[in-house]
C-alpha positions in Angstrom: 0.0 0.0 0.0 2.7 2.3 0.6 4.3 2.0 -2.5 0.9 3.4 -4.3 0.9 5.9 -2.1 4.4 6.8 -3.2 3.6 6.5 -6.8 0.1 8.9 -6.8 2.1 11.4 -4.5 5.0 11.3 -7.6 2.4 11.5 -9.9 0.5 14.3 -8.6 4.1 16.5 -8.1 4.3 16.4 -11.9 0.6 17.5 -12.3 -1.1 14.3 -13.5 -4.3 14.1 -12.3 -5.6 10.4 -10.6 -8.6 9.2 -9.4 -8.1 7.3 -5.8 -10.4 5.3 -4.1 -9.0 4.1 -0.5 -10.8 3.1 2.3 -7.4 4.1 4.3 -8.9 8.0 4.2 -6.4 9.4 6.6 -3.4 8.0 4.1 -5.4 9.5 1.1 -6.1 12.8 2.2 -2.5 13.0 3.0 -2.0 13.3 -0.2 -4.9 14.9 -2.0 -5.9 18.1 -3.2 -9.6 17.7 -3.1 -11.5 15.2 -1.4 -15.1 13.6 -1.5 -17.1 11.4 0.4 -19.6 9.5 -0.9 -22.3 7.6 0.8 -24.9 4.8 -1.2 -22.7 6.0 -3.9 -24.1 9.7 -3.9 -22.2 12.5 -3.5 -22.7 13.7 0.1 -20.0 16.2 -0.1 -16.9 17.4 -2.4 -14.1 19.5 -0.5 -10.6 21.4 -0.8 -8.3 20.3 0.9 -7.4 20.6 3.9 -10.6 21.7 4.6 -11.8 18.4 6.3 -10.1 19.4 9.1 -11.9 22.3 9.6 -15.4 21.5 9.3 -16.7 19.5 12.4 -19.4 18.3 10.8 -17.3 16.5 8.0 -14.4 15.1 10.4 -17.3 13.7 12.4 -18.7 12.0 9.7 -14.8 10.2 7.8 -13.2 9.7 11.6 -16.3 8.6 13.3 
C-alpha cells in the first residue's frame, strides 16, 4: 500500500491528475488536493483540501 501511495504522490508532483479510491482515508487525504465522500454511492459532499479538518461536521462524519 505504501508503494501506491508513493507513486500517486509522484504522480501528482508532476501534475497528473488520478482518481483514488481508498478506504485508508487518513493516508489518502494526506496526499490529495480535493477530497469527497460518498455515501450509497451519492455525493454527500466534495471538499478542498485541507478543509476536512476544519469542518466539524465532515471530520465527524470520515473519523467517526
Amino acid at each position: 500500500m505504501k508503494e501506491i501511495f508513493h507513486i500517486v504522490s509522484a504522480l501528482r508532483q508532476t501534475g497528473v491528475a488520478t482518481l483514488l479510491i481508498e478506504q485508508n482515508a487518513r493516508a489518502a487525504l494526506q496526499i490529495s488536493d480535493y477530497g469527497s465522500v460518498l455515501k450509497q454511492a451519492n455525493s454527500r459532499w466534495k471538499v478542498l483540501l485541507p478543509s476536512w479538518l476544519t469542518i466539524p461536521r465532515l471530520s465527524k462524519h470520515i473519523w467517526g
